[in-house]
Backbone as a chain_set.jsonl record, in Angstrom:
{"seq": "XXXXXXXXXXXXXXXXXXXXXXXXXXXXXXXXXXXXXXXXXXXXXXXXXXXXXXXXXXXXXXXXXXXXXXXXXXXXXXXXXXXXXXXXXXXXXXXXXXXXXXXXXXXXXXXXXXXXXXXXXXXXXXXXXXXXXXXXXXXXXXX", "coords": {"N": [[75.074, 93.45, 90.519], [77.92, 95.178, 91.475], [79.815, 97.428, 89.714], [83.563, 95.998, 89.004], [86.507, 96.875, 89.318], [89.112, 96.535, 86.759], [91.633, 95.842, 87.298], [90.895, 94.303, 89.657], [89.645, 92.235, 89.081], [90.371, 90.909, 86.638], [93.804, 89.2, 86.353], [95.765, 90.106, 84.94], [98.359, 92.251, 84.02], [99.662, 95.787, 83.36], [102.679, 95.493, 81.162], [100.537, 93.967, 79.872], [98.007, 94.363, 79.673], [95.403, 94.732, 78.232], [92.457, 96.62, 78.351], [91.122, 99.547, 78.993], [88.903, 100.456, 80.22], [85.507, 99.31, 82.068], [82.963, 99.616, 79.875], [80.188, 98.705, 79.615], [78.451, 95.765, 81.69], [77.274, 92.7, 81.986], [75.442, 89.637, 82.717], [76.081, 88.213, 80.927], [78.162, 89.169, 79.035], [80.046, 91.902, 78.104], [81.371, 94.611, 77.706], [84.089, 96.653, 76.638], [86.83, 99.676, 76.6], [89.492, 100.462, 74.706], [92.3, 102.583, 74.151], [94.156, 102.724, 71.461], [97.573, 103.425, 71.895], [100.594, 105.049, 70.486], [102.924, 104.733, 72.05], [103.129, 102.457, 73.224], [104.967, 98.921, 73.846], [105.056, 97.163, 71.779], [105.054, 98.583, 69.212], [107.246, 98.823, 69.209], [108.61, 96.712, 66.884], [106.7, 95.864, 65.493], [105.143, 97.693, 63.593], [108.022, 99.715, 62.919], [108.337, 101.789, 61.236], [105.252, 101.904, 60.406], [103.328, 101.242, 62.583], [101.611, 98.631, 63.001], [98.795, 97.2, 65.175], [99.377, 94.195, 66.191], [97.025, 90.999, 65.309], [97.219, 89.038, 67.384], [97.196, 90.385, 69.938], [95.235, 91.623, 69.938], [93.099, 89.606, 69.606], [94.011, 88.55, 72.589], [93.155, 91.472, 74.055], [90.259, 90.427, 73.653], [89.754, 88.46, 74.89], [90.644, 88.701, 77.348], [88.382, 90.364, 78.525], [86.814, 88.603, 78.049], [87.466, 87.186, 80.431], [87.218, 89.011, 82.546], [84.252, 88.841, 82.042], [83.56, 86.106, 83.159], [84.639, 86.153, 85.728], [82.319, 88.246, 86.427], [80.514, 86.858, 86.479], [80.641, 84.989, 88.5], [80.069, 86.542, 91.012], [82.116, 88.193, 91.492], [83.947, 87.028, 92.544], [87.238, 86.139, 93.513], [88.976, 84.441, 90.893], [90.196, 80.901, 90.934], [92.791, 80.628, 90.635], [94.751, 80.903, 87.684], [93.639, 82.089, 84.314], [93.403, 80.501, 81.49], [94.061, 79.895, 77.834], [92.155, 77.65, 76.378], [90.943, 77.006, 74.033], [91.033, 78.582, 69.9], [88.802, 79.427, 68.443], [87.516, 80.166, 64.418], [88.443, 82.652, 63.883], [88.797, 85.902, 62.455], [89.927, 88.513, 61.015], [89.117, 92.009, 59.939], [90.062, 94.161, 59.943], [92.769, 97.07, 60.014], [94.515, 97.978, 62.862], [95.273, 100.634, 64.549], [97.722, 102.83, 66.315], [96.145, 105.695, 68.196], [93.743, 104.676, 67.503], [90.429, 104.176, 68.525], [88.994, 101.114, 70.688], [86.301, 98.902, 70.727], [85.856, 96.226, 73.022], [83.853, 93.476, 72.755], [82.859, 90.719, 74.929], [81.455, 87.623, 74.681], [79.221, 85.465, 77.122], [78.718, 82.325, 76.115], [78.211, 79.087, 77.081], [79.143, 76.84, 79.629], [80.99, 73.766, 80.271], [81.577, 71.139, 82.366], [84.077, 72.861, 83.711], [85.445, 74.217, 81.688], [85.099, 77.425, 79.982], [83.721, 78.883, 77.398], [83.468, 81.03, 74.616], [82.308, 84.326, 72.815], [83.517, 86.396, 70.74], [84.166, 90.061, 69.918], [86.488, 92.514, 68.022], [85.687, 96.289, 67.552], [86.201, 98.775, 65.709], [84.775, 102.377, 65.038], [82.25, 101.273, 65.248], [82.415, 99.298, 63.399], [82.596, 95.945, 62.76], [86.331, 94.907, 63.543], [88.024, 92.315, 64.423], [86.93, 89.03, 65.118], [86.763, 86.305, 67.157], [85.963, 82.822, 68.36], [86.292, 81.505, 71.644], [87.777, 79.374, 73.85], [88.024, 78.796, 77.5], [89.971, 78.482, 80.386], [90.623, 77.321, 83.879], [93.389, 77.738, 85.46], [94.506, 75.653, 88.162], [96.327, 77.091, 90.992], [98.809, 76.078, 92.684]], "CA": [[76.436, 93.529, 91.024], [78.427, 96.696, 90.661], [80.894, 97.777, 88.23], [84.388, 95.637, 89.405], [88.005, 97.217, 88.711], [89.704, 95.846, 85.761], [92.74, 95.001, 88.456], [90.317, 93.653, 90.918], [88.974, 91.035, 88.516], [91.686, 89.758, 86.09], [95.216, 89.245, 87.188], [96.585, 90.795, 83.661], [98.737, 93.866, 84.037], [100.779, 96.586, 82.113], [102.157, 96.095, 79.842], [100.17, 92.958, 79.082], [96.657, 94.56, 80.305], [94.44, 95.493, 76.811], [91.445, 96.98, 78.549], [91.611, 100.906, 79.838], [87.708, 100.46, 80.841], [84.518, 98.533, 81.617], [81.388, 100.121, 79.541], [79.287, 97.673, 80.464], [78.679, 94.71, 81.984], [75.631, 91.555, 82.248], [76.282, 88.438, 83.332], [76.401, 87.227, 79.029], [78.378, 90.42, 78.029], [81.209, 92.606, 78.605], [82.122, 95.86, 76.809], [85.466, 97.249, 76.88], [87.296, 100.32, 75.617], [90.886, 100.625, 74.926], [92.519, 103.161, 73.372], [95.873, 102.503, 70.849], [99.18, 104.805, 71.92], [101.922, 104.979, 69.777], [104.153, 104.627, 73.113], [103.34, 100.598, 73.461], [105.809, 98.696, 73.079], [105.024, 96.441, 70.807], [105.513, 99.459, 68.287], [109.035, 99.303, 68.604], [108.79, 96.181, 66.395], [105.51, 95.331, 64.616], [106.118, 98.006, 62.81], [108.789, 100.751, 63.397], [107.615, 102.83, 60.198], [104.086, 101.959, 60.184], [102.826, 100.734, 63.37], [99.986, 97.789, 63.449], [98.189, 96.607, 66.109], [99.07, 92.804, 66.135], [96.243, 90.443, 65.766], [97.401, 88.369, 68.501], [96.87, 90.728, 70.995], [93.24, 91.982, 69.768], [92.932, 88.262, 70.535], [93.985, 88.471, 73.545], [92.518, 91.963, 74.259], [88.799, 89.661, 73.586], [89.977, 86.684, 76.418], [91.017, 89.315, 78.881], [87.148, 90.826, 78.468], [86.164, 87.022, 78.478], [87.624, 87.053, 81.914], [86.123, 89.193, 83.412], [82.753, 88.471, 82.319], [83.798, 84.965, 84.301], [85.122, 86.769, 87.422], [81.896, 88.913, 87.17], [79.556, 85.508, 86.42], [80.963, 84.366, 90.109], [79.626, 87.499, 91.961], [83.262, 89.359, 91.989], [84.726, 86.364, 93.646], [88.53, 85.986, 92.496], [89.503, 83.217, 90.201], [90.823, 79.669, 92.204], [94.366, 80.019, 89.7], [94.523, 81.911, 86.099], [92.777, 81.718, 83.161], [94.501, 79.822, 80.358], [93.434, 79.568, 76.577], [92.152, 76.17, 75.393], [90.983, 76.838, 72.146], [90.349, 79.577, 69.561], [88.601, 79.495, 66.41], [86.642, 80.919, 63.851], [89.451, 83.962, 63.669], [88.47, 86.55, 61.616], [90.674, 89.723, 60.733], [89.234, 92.625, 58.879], [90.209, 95.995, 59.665], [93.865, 96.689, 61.046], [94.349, 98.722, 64.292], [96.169, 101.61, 64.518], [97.986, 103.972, 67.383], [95.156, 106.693, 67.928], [92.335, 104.17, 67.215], [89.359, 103.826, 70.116], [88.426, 100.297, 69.979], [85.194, 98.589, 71.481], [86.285, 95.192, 72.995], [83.149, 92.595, 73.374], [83.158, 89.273, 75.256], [79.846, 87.188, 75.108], [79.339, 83.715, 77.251], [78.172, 80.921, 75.477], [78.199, 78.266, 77.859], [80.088, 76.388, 80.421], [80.793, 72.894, 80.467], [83.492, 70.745, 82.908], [85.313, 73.87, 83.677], [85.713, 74.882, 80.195], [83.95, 78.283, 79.567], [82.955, 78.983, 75.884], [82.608, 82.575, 74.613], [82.864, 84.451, 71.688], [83.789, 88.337, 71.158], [85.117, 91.192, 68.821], [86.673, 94.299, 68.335], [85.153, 97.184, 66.651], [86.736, 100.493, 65.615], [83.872, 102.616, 64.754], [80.888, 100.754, 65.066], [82.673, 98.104, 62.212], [84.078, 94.756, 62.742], [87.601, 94.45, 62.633], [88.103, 90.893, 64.362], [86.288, 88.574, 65.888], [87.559, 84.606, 67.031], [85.486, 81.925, 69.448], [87.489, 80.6, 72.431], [87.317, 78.592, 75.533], [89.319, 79.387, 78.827], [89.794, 76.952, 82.035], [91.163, 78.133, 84.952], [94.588, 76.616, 86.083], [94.368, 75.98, 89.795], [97.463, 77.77, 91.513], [99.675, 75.148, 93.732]], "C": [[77.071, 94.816, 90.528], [79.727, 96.351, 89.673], [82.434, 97.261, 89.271], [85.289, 96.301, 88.639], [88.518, 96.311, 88.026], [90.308, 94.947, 86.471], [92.03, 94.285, 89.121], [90.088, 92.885, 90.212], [89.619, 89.972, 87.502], [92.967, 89.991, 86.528], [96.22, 89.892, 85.969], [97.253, 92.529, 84.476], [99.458, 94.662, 83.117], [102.054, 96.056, 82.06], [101.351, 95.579, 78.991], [98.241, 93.22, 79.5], [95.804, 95.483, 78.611], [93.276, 95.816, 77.065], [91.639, 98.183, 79.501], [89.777, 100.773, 80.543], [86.507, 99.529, 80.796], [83.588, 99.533, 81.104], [80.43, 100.12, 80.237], [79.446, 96.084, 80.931], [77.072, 93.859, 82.06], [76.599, 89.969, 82.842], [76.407, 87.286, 81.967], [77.179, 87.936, 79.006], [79.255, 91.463, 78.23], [81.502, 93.425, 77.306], [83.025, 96.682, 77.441], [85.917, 98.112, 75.97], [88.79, 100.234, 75.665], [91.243, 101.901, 73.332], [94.18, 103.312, 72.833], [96.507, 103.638, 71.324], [100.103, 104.026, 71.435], [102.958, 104.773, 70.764], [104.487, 102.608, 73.193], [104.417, 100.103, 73.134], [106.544, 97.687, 72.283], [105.165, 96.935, 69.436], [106.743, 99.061, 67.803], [109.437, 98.56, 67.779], [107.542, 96.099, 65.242], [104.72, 97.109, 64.391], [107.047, 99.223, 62.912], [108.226, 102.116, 62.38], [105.846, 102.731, 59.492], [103.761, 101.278, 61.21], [101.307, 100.045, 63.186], [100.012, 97.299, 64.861], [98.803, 95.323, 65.864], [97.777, 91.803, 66.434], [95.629, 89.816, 66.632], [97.225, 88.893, 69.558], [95.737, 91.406, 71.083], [92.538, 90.629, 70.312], [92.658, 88.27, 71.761], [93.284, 90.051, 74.507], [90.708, 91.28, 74.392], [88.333, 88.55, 74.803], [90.179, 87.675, 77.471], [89.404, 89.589, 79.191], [86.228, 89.541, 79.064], [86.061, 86.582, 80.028], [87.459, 87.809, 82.678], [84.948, 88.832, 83.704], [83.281, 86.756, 83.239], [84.185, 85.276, 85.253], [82.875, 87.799, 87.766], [80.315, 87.76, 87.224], [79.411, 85.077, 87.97], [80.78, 85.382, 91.075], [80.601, 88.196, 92.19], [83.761, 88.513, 92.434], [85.852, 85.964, 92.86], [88.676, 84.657, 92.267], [90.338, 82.347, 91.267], [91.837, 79.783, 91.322], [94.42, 81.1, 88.511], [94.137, 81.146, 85.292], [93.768, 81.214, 81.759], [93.348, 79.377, 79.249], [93.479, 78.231, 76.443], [91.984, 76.142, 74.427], [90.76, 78.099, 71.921], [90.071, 79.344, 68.232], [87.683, 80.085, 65.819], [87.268, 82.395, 63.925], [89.517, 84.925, 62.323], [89.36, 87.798, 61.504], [90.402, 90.542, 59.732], [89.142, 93.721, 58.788], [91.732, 96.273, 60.536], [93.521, 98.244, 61.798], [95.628, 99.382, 64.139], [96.572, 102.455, 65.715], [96.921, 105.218, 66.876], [93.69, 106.044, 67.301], [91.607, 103.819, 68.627], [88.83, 102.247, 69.581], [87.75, 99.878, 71.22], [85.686, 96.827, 71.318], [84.85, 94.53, 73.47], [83.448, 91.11, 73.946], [81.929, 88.691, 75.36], [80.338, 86.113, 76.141], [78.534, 83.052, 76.221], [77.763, 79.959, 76.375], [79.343, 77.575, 78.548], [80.181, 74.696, 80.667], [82.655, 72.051, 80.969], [84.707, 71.537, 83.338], [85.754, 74.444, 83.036], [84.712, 76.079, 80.367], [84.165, 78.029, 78.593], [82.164, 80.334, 75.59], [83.364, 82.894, 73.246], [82.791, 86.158, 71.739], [84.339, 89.135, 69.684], [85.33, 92.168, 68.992], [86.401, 95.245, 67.225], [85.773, 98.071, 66.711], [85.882, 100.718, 64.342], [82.905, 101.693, 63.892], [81.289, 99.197, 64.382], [83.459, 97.134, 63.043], [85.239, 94.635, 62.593], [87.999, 93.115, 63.124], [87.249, 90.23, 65.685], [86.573, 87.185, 65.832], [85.642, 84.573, 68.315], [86.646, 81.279, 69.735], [86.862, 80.049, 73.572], [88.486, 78.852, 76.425], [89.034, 78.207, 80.039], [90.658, 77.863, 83.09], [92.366, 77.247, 85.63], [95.135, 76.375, 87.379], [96.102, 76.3, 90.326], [97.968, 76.634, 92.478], [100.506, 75.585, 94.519]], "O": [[76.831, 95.383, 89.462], [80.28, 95.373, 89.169], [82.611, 97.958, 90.27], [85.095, 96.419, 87.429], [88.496, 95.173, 88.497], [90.023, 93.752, 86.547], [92.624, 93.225, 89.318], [90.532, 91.976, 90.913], [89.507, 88.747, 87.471], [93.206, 91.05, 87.107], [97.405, 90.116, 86.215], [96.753, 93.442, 85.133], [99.858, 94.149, 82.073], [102.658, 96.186, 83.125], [101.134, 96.006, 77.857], [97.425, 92.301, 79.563], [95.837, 96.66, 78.252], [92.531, 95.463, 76.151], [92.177, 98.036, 80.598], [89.744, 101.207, 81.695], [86.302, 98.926, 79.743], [83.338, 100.428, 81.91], [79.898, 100.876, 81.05], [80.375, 95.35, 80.594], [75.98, 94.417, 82.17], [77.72, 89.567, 83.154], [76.686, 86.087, 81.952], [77.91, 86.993, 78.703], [78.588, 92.164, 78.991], [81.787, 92.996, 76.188], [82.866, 97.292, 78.498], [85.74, 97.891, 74.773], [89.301, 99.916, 76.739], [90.775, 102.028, 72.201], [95.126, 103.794, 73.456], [96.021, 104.76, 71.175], [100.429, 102.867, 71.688], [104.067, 104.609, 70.255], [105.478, 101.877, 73.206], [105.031, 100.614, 72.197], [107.724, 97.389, 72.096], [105.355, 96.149, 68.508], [107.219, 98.951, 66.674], [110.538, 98.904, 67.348], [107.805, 96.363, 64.069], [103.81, 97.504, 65.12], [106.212, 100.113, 63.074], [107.805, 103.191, 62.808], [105.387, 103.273, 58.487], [103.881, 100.118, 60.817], [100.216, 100.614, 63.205], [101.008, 97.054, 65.541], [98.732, 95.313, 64.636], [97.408, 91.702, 67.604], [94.43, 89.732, 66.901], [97.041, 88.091, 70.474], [95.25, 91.769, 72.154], [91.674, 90.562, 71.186], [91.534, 88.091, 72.228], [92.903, 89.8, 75.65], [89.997, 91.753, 75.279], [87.312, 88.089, 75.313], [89.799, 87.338, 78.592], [89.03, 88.998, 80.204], [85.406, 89.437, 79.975], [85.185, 85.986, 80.655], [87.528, 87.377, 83.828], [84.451, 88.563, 84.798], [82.991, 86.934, 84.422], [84.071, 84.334, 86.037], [82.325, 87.915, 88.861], [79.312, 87.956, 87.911], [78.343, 84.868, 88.545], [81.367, 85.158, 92.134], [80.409, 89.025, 93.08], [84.543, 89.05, 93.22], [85.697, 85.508, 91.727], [88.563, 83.79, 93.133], [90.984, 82.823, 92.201], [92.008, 78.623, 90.945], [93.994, 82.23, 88.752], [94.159, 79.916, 85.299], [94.756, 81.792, 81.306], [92.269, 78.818, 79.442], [94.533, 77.598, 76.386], [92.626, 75.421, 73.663], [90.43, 78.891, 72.803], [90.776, 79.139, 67.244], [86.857, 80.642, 66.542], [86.461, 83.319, 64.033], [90.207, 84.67, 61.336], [89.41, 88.099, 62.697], [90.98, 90.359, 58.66], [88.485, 94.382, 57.984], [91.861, 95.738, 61.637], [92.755, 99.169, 61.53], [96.705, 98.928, 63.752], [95.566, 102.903, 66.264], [96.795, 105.642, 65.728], [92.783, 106.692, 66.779], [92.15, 103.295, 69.6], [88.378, 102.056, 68.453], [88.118, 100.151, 72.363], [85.858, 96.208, 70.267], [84.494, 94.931, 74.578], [84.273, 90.403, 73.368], [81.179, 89.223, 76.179], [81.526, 85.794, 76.186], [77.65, 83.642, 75.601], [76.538, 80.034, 76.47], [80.474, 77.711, 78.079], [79.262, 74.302, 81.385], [83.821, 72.109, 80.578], [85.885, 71.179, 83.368], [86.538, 75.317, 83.407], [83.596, 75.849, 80.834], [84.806, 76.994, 78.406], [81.048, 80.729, 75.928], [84.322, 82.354, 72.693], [82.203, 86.904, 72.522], [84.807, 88.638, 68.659], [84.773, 92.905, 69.806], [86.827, 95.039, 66.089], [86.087, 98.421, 67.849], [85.869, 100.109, 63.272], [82.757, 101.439, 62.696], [80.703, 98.158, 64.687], [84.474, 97.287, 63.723], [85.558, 94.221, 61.479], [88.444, 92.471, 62.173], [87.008, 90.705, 66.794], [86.672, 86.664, 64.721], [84.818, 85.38, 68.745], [87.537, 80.769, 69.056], [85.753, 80.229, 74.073], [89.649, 79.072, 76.088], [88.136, 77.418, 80.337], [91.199, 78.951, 82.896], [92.172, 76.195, 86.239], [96.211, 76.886, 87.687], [96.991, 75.571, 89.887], [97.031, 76.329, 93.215], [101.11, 74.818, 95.269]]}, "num_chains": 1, "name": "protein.A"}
């Protein structure tokens, strides 16, 4: 299958879109780059004189990745609704993220059961771990 547009495959957008590219792709495996700017503007709070990354959205930078690899599992065919977190655990945090950091977003699958996926992922800035959770996603049919 070829390489799908970020837009074309999850319904996330700016300012809430944490993936500037696909790497690669398999039908286990999704690599993503994104790269921190000091403009975001989640800056303007978390922190004004020292800007971090928030964990919560490296998080969610890992589930957006997740969802693709499930848009690109289904041959490119768009999601029946959006993707909604059911669980996350095993949340690890150990390098913080900075404006002007390149970070490498993975998403594995695991398995699928009942509609539940099951995947697990992390984000690296250079080469190193800085966090890595397991989550599950369902898809919330649109009405």
């Amino acid at each position: 299958m070829n390489m799908l547009s970020i837009e074309d495959a999850i319904p996330h957008r700016a300012p809430f879109l944490f993936l500037d590219e696909i790497v690669d792709a398999t039908d286990t495996r999704v690599i993503a780059r994104r790269t921190i700017r000091a403009d975001e503007p989640q800056f303007l709070g978390h922190y004004p004189k020292k800007p971090v990354m928030p964990g919560v959205l490296l998080c969610e930078a890992i589930m957006q990745a997740g969802c693709y690899l499930m848009v690109r599992r289904q041959n490119g065919a768009p999601m029946d609704g959006v993707p909604v977190v059911a669980r996350m655990n095993d949340i690890k945090f150990k390098q913080m993220i900075v404006p002007g950091d390149v970070i490498e977003i993975i998403a594995d699958y695991d398995k699928s059961a009942m509609g539940v996926h099951f995947m697990s992922g992390q984000v690296r800035k250079n080469g190193k771990i800085a966090v890595s959770l397991s989550f599950a996603v369902t898809v919330a049919k649109e009405s």
